[in-house]
C-alpha positions in Angstrom: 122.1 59.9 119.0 120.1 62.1 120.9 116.7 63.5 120.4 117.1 67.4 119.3 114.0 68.2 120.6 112.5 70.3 117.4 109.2 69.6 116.1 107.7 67.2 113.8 107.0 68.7 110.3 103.1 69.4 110.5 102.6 68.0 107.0 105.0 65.1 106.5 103.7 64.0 103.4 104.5 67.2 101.4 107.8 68.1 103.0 109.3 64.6 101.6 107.7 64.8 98.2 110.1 68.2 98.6 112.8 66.6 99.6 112.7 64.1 97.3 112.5 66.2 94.2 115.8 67.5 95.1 117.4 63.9 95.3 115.5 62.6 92.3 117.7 64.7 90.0 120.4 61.7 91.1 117.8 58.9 91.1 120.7 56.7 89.5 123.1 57.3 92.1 120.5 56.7 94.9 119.4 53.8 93.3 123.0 52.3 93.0 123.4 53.5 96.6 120.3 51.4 98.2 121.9 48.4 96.4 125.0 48.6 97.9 123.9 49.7 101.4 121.3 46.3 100.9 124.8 44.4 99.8 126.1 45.7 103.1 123.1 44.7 105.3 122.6 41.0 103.2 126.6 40.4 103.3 126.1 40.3 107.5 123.3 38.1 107.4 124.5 35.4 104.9 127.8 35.4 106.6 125.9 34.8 110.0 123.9 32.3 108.5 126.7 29.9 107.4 128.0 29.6 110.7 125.3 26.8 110.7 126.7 24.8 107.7 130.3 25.5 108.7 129.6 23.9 112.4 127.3 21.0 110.9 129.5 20.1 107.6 133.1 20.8 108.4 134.1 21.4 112.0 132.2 18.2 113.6 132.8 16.0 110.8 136.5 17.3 110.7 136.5 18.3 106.8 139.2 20.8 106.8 139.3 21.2 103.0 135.6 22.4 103.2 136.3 24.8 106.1 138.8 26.7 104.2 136.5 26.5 101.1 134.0 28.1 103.7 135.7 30.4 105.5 137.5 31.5 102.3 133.6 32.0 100.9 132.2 34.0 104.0 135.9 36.1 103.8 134.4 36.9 100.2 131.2 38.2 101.5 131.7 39.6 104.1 134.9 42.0 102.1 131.8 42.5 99.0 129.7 43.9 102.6 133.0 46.3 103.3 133.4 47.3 99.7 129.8 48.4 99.6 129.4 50.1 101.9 133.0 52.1 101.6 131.6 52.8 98.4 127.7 54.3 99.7 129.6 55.7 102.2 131.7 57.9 99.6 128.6 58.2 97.0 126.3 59.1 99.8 128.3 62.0 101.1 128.9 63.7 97.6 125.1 63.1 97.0 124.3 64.9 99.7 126.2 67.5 99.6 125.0 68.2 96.2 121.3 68.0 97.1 121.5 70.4 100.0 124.2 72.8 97.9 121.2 72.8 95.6 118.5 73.4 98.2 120.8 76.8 99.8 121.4 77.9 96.4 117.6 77.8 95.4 116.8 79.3 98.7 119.1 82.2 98.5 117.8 82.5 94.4 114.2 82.7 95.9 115.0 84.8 99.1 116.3 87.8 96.5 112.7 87.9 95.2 111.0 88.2 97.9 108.9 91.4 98.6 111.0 93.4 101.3 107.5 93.3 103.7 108.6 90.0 104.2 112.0 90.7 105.6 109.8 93.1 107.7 107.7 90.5 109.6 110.7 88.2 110.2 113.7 88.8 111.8 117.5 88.3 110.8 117.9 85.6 113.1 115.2 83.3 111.7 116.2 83.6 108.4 119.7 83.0 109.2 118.4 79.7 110.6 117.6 78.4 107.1 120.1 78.7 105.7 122.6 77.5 108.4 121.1 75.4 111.4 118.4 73.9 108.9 120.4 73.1 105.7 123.3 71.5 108.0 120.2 69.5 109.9 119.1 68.0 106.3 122.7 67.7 105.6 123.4 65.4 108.5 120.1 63.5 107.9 120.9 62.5 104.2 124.5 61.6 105.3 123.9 59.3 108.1 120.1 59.0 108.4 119.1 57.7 104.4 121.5 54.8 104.5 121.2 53.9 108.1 117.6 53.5 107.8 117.8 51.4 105.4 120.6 49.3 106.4 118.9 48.8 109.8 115.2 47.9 108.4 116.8 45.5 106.3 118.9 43.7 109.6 116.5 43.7 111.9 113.8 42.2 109.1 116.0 39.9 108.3 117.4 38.9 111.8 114.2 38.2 112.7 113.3 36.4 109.5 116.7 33.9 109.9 115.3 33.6 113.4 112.1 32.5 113.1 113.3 30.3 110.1 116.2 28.9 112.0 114.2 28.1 115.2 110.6 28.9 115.8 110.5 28.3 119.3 113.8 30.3 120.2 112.3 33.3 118.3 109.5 33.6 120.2 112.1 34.9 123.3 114.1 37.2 121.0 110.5 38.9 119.7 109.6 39.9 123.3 112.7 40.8 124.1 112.5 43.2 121.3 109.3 44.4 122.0 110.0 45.4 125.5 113.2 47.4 123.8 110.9 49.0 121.7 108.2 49.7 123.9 111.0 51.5 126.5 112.8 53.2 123.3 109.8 55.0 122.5 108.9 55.4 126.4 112.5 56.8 126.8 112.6 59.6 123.3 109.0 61.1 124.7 111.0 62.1 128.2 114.4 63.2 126.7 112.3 65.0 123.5 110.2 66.8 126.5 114.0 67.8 128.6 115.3 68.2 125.1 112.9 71.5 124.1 113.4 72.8 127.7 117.6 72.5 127.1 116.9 74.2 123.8 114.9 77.0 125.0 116.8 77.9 128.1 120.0 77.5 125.6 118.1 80.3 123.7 117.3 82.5 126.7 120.9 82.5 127.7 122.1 83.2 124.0 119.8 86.1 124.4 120.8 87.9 127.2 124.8 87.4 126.6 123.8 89.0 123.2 122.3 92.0 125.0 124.8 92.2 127.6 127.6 92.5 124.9 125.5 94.9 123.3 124.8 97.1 126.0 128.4 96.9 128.0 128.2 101.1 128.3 124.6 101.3 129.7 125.3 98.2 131.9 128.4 99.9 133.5 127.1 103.6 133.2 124.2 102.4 135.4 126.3 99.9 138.0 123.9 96.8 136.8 126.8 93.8 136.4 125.9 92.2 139.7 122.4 92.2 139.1 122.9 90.8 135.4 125.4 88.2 137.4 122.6 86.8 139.5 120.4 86.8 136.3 122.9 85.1 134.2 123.7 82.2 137.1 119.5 82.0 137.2 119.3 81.3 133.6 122.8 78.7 133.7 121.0 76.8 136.5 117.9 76.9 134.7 120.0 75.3 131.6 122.6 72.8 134.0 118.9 71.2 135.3 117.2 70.8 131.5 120.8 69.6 130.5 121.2 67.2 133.1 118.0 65.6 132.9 118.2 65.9 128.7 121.6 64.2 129.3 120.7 61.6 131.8 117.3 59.9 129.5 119.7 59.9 126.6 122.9 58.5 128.5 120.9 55.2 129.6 119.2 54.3 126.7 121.8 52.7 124.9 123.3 51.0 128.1 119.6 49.8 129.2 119.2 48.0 125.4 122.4 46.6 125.8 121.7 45.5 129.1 118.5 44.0 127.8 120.1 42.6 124.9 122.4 40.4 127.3 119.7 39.4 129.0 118.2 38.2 126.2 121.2 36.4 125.1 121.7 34.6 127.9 117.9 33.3 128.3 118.4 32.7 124.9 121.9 30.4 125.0 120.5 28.6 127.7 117.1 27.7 126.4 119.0 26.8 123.3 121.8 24.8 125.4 118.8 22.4 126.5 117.0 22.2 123.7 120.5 21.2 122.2 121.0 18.5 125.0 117.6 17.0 124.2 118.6 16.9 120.6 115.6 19.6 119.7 118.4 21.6 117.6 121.9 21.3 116.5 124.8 22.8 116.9 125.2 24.9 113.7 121.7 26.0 114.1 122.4 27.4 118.1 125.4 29.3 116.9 124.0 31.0 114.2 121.2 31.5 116.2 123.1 33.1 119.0 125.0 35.2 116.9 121.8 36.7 115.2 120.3 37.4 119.0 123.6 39.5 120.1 122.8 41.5 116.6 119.0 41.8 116.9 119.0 44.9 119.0 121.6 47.2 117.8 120.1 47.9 114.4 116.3 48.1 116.2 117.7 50.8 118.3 119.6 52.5 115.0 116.3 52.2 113.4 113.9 54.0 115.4 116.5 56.8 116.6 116.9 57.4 112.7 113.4 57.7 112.1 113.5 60.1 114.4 116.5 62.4 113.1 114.8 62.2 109.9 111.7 63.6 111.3 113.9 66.5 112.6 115.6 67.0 109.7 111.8 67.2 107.4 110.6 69.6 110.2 114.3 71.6 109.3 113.3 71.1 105.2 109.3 71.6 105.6 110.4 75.5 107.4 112.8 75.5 104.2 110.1 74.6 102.1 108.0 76.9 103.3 110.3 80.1 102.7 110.3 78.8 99.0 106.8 78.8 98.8 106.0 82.7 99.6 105.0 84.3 96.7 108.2 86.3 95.2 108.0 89.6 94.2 105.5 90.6 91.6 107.4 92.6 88.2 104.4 93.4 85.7 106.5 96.2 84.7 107.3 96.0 80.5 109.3 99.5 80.7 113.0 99.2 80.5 116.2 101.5 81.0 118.4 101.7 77.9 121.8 103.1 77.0 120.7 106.8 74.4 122.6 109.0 72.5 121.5 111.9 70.6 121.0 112.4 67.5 121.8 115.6 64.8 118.3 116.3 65.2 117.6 116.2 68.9 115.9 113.0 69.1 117.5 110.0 71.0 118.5 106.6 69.8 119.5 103.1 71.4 123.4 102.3 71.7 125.7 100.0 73.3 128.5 102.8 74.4 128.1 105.1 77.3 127.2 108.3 76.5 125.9 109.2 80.4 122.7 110.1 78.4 119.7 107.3 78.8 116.1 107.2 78.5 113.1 104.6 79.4 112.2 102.2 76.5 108.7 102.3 76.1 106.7 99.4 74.5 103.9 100.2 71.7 101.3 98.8 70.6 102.4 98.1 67.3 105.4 96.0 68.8 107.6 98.4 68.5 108.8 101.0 70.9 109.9 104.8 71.8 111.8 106.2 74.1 111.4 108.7 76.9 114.2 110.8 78.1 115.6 110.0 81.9 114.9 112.9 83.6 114.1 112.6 87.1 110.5 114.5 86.9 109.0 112.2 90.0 105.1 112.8 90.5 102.8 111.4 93.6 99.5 111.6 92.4 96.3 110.8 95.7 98.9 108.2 96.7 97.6 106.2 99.7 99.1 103.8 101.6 99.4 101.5 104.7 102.2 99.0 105.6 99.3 96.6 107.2 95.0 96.7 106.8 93.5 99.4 108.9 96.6 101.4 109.7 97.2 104.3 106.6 100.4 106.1 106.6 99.7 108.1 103.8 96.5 109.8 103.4 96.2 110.6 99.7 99.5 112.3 99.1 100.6 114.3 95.9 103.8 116.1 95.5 106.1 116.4 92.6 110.0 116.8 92.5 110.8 118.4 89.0 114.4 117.6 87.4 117.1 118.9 89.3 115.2 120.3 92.4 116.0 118.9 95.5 112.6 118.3 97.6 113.4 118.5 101.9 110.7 116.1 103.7 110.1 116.9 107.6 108.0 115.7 110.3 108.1 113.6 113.2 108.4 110.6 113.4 105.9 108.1 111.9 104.3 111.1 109.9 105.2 109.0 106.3 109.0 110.5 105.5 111.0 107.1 105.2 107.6 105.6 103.5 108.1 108.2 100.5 111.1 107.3 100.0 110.3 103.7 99.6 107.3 104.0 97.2 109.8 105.6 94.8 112.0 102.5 94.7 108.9 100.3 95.0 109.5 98.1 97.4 106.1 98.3 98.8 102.8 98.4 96.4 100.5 101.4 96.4 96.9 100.9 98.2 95.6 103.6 95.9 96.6 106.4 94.0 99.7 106.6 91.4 103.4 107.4 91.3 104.5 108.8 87.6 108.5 108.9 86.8 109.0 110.7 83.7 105.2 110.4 83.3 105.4 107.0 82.8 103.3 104.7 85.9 105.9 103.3 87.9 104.4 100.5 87.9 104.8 99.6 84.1 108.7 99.9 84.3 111.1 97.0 85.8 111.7 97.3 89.3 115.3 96.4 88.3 115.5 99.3 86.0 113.6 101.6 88.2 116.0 101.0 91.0 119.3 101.1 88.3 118.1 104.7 87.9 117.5 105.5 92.2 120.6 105.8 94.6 119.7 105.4 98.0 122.1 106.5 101.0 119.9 105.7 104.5 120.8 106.3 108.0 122.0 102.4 108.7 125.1 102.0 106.5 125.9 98.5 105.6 129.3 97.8 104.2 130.5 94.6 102.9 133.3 92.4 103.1 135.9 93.4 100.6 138.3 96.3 100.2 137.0 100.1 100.8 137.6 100.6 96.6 135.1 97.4 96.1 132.6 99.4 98.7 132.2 102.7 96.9 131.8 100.4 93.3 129.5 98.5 94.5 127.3 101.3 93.0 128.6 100.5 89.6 130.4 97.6 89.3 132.2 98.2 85.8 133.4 102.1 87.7 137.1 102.8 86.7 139.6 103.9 90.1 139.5 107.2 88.6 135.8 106.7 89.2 136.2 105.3 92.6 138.4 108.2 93.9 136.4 111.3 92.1 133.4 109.4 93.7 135.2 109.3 97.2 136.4 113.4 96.4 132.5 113.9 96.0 131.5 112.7 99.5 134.5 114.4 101.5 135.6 110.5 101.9 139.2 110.5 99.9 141.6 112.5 102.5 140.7 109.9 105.6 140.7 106.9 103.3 144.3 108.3 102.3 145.3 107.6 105.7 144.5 104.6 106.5 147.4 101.9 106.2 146.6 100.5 102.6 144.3 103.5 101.3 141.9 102.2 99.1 142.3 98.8 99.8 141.8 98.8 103.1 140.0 95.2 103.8 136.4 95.7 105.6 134.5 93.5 107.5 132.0 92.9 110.0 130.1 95.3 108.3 133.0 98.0 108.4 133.5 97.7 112.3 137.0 99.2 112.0 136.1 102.6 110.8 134.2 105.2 112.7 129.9 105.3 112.2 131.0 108.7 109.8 133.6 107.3 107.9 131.4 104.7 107.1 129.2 107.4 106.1 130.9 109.0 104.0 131.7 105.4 102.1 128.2 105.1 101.7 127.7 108.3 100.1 130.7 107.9 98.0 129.0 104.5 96.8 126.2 106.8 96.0 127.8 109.3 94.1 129.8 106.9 91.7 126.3 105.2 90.3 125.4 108.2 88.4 121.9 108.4 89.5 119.2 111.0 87.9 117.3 110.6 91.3 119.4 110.8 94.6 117.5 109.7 98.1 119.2 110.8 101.2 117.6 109.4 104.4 118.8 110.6 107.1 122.4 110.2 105.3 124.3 112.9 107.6 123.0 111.9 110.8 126.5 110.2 112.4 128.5 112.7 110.8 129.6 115.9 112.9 128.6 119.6 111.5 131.8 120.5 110.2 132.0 117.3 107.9 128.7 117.7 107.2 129.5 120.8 105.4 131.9 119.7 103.8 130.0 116.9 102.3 127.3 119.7 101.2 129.6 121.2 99.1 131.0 118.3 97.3 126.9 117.4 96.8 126.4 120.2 95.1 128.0 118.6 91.9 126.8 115.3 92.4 122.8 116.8 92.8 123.8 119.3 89.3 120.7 118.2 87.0 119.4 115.7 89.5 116.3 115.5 91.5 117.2 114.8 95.0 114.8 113.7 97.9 116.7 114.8 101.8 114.9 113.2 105.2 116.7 115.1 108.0 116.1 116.3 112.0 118.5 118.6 111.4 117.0 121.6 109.5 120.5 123.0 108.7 120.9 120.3 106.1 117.5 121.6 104.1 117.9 125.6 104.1 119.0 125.0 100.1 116.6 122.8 99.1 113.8 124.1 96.2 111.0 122.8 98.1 110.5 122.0 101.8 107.4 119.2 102.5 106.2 119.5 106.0 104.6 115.9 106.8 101.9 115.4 109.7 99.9 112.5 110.1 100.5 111.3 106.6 99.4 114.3 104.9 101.6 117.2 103.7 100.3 120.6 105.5 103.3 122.7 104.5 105.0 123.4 100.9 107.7 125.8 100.2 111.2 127.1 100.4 113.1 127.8 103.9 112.4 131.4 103.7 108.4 131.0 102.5 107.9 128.5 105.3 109.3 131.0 107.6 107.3 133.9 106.7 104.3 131.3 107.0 105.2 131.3 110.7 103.6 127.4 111.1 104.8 124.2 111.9 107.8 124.9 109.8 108.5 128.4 111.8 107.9 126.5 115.2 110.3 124.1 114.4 113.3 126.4 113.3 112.5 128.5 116.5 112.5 125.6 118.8 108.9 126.7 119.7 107.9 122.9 118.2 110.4 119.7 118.4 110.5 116.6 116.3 109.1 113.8 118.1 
C-alpha cells in the first residue's frame, strides 16, 4: 500500500473519539466483528502450531489413525479461520458503509447551516473535498484498515509469542530480523511520504493549469499562446514524471526488500535449527512449526505498520471532516413566523390552512399568545452599518426605505455597497450596527426561513439544477401547478423558446444548464422567480446576459409580476431603471443621491454624469 503523502491529524486524540462515536452506534456488530477477525488471526496460529504434534505423534511414530484425526482437526480450524473472516469481511463492509453514509449525511445536514461568510472564505473545491476525496479516504480505512490492524497485531504477537515459546534460542534470530524490517519500514515511508507530497502537489499544479487552459481555450487562441502553454505543461509533466518516479520507486522495493529479508531470515533460521536438530537441541515437530511461523513473521509486521499508517491518513481525512462540523452553524433567534391569512367580514386577518395568496407575520406576545401583521413589503434601513471583515465598512450608516409596491433602483460602481443591500435583506450576513425593519417588525426577530419564503432573489450568476426545465422554474414553489409553471415562464418572456426546444418543458438540464444559451438561462431564472409569489422581488443584475430587445420584453411581462410588490433592481445599464419610484445613487457606502430618473437628472450630479456619459461605472 503506498504512503498518500497527506498529513497527520494535528490532534489525534479527538479526531478518533469522533470517529468512534459514529461506529459506536454498531458497537455490537464491531464487537462481533473483532471476534471473528481474532478467530481468523488465532485459527492460523493453532493450525501452525500443531504441525509440532502432528510430526512428533503421528508421522514419525507412523500412527495414521491419529493423522487423519489431526489433519481432519486442523481442516476444522483452519475452515472456522475462513468462515470468519468471509463473514467480517461481509459485516465490515456494510458497517462501514453505514458509518461513513452517516458521516456525509451529517456533514451535508450541518453544511446547510452554516452562515454563507463561510462559503466566502473557502472555496468550492475544498469543500467538495469533504465530501468526496475525504469520506471515500475514511471509507477505505474502515474497510481494509480496522480489521487488518487487528488481524495483523494479533499474528505478529502471537508469532512471536509461539516463537519464543517454541524455541528461545531460535527466536532471538527472528526478533532481529524483525527489527531490522522495522527499523528500514519506517526508514523507507519517511522517503516515499516526503516524494509522495511532492507527486501530490505537482499532481495539483497540473490539474490546475489543464483547468485554466480548458477554461480559457478563446483567450489562449485569440492571443496565439498554445506553444508557450505546451512548454509549460511538458515543465509541469516532468516536474510530476520525477516526484512520481521516485514516489514509485521507495514504494516498489519495500515489499520486495522485506521479502528478501524475510528469506534471509528463513534460511539462517532452517539452518541454525537443522544443527541444533542434529545435536538433538530440538525436534522435529518443534523445527517445522518453527519454520513455518518464521516465513509468516514478516508479512503481517509489514501489514501492520503500513495500516497504521492509512489509518493516520484517513483521521487526518475525518479530523478536516470534523472540523467542518464543528463551525458554529448559523444563528436563528428569530420567534416571528410567516403564516397562511385570510380576511375576515370585518377587515381583520385570521390564520388558515388554504391559500388565499393573502399572508401576514405571526407575531408572538407576551401573554403567549399572538397577532398578526399584514405581509406587505414596507422594507426600512434604519443607520445600518456594516463590514464583510474588522476594519473594512461597506456601509457607512445607511437608511433608505422601499414602501409597498415601489420599486427602488440602486447604482454605483463597483464596491460602493449595491450587492451588500441586497444581502442584508435576506440576512445572510449580520448587521454591525443599525437596524433593518420589514413590515416594522426587526428582521432580526423573524425566521430566517420565513424571511427568505417571503424574498425572491434573481442574481447575475444563474444556477440551474439537474432536472427537467418545468422542475427549474418550481423550484420557486415546489407544490406550483403546470399552469403555474407556464404563466410563470409567460411572465419572464421564457415560454416561446422553451416551446422550441425538442421536449418543451421537459427538456432535461444539467451541468448547471450548459445546453441553453447564458439568456435563456436567464430568463429560467426569472421565471423561477416569478412563480414563488414573492411580496419583495430582488433583481441583481438579473438582465445583464440578456440582449436589449429581450430585455424589453421581459420589462413588460414584469410589470405584472412587480403589481403590489416592492422590488429592489442592481443594474449598469440605466435603461433598465428609468421606471423605477426611486433611484439610490451609492458612493463609498453611503447614498449621496435619492430620486426619480427625471429629479436625478434635473439634479445634474452623479446621476446626470452617468446618463450623459460625462461619469462611467467603474
Amino acid at each position: 500500500m503506498k504512503n498518500t503523502g497527506h498529513a497527520k491529524p494535528k490532534n489525534t486524540r479527538k479526531t478518533l473519539v469522533h470517529l468512534l462515536k459514529y461506529i459506536g452506534h454498531y458497537k455490537f456488530s464491531i464487537l462481533l466483528i473483532a471476534i471473528l477477525v481474532c478467530i481468523s488471526a488465532l485459527s492460523g496460529i493453532m493450525g501452525t502450531y500443531l504441525l509440532k504434534p502432528v510430526m512428533n505423534k503421528y508421522i514419525l511414530p507412523g500412527d495414521i489413525s491419529g493423522l487423519i484425526r489431526m489433519i481432519f482437526l486442523m481442516g476444522l480450524i483452519y475452515l472456522a479461520g475462513a468462515l470468519s473472516c468471509l463473514c467480517y469481511n461481509r459485516m465490515m463492509v456494510h458497517i462501514s458503509q453505514q458509518v461513513v453514509s452517516d458521516i456525509r449525511i451529517d456533514l451535508f445536514r450541518h453544511t446547510q447551516k452554516l452562515p454563507l461568510k463561510y462559503f466566502d472564505a473557502h472555496t468550492h473545491g475544498d469543500l467538495m473535498s469533504h465530501f468526496t476525496n475525504d469520506v471515500d479516504t475514511i471509507s477505505e480505512a474502515l474497510n481494509n484498515s480496522f480489521t487488518l490492524l487487528i488481524q495483523s497485531f494479533i499474528t505478529s504477537a502471537g508469532t512471536v509469542i509461539m516463537l519464543i515459546l517454541l524455541d528461545f534460542r531460535l527466536s532471538l534470530i527472528v526478533v532481529f530480523f524483525l527489527l531490522i524490517m522495522l527499523i528500514y519500514i519506517r526508514h523507507n515511508g519517511r522517503l516515499s511520504k516526503k516524494y509522495f507530497t511532492e507527486q501530490q502537489k505537482n499532481l495539483g499544479n497540473i490539474n490546475g493549469f489543464v483547468e485554466e487552459m480548458v477554461e480559457g481555450q478563446k483567450v489562449e487562441k485569440i492571443f496565439r499562446h498554445e506553444k508557450q502553454d505546451l512548454r509549460k505543461f511538458c515543465e509541469l509533466t516532468e516536474k510530476l514524471r520525477e516526484s512520481s518516479t521516485m514516489a514509485t520507486t521507495f514504494t516498489g522495493i519495500t515489499i520486495p526488500t522485506i521479502v528478501s529479508l524475510s528469506y534471509i531470515n528463513y534460511a539462517v533460521s532452517a539452518c541454525i535449527g537443522g544443527l541444533f536438530a542434529l545435536s538433538g537441541l530440538i525436534n522435529l515437530g518443534t523445527l517445522a512449526s518453527y519454520l513455518v511461523y518464521v516465513r509468516q513473521s514478516a508479512m503481517p509486521m509489514n501489514q501492520f505498520t503500513m495500516q497504521i499508517n492509512f489509518l493516520m491518513v484517513a483521521l487526518a481525512s475525518a479530523e478536516k471532516i470534523f472540523d467542518m462540523m464543528e463551525v458554529e452553524p448559523e444563528s436563528d433567534e428569530g420567534t416571528v413566523t410567516l403564516c397562511k391569512a385570510a380576511r375576515e367580514e370585518d377587515g381583520s386577518l385570521k390564520e388558515t390552512d388554504a391559500y388565499t395568496g393573502l399572508f401576514a407575520w405571526k407575531v408572538p406576545d407576551q401573554d403567549h399568545g399572538y397577532h398578526l401583521v399584514p405581509l406587505k413589503g414596507d422594507v426600512r434601513f434604519h443607520d445600518v452599518v456594516f463590514g464583510y471583515t474588522k476594519g473594512n465598512t461597506i456601509l457607512n450608516g445607511i437608511s433608505l426605505y422601499a414602501k409597498p409596491g415601489q420599486k427602488i433602483a440602486f447604482v454605483g460602481s463597483t464596491g460602493a455597497g449595491k450587492t451588500t443591500i441586497i444581502n442584508l435583506v435576506n440576512r445572510f450576513y449580520e448587521l454591525n450596527g443599525g437596524t433593518i425593519t420589514y413590515d416594522g417588525i426587526d428582521i432580526k426577530n423573524i425566521k430566517k426561513d420565513d424571511l427568505r419564503r417571503s424574498i425572491s432573489l434573481v442574481i447575475q450568476e444563474t444556477h440551474l439544477f439537474t432536472g427537467s426545465i418545468a422542475d427549474n422554474i418550481r423550484y420557486g414553489r415546489l407544490n406550483a401547478s403546470d399552469e403555474d409553471v407556464l404563466a410563470a415562464a409567460k411572465i419572464a418572456n421564457a415560454d416561446s423558446f422553451i416551446r422550441r426546444l425538442p421536449n418543451g418543458y421537459d427538456t432535461l438540464l444539467e451541468s448547471d444548464g450548459s445546453n441553453l444559451s447564458q439568456g435563456q438561462r436567464q430568463l429560467i431564472a426569472i421565471a423561477r422567480a416569478a412563480i414563488s409569489q414573492p411580496p419583495v422581488l430582488v433583481m441583481d443584475e438579473a438582465t445583464s446576459s440578456i440582449d436589449t430587445r429581450t430585455e424589453k420584453l421581459i420589462e413588460k411581462g414584469m410589470d405584472a409580476l412587480m403589481k403590489d410588490r416592492t422590488v429592489f433592481v442592481i443594474a449598469h445599464r440605466l435603461s433598465t431603471v428609468r421606471n423605477s419610484n426611486a433611484i439610490l445613487v451609492l458612493e463609498k457606502g453611503e447614498i449621496i443621491e435619492r430620486g426619480s430618473h427625471d429629479e436625478l437628472l434635473q439634479e445634474k450630479g452623479k446621476y446626470y454624469q452617468l446618463h450623459t456619459g460625462l461619469f462611467e461605472l467603474e
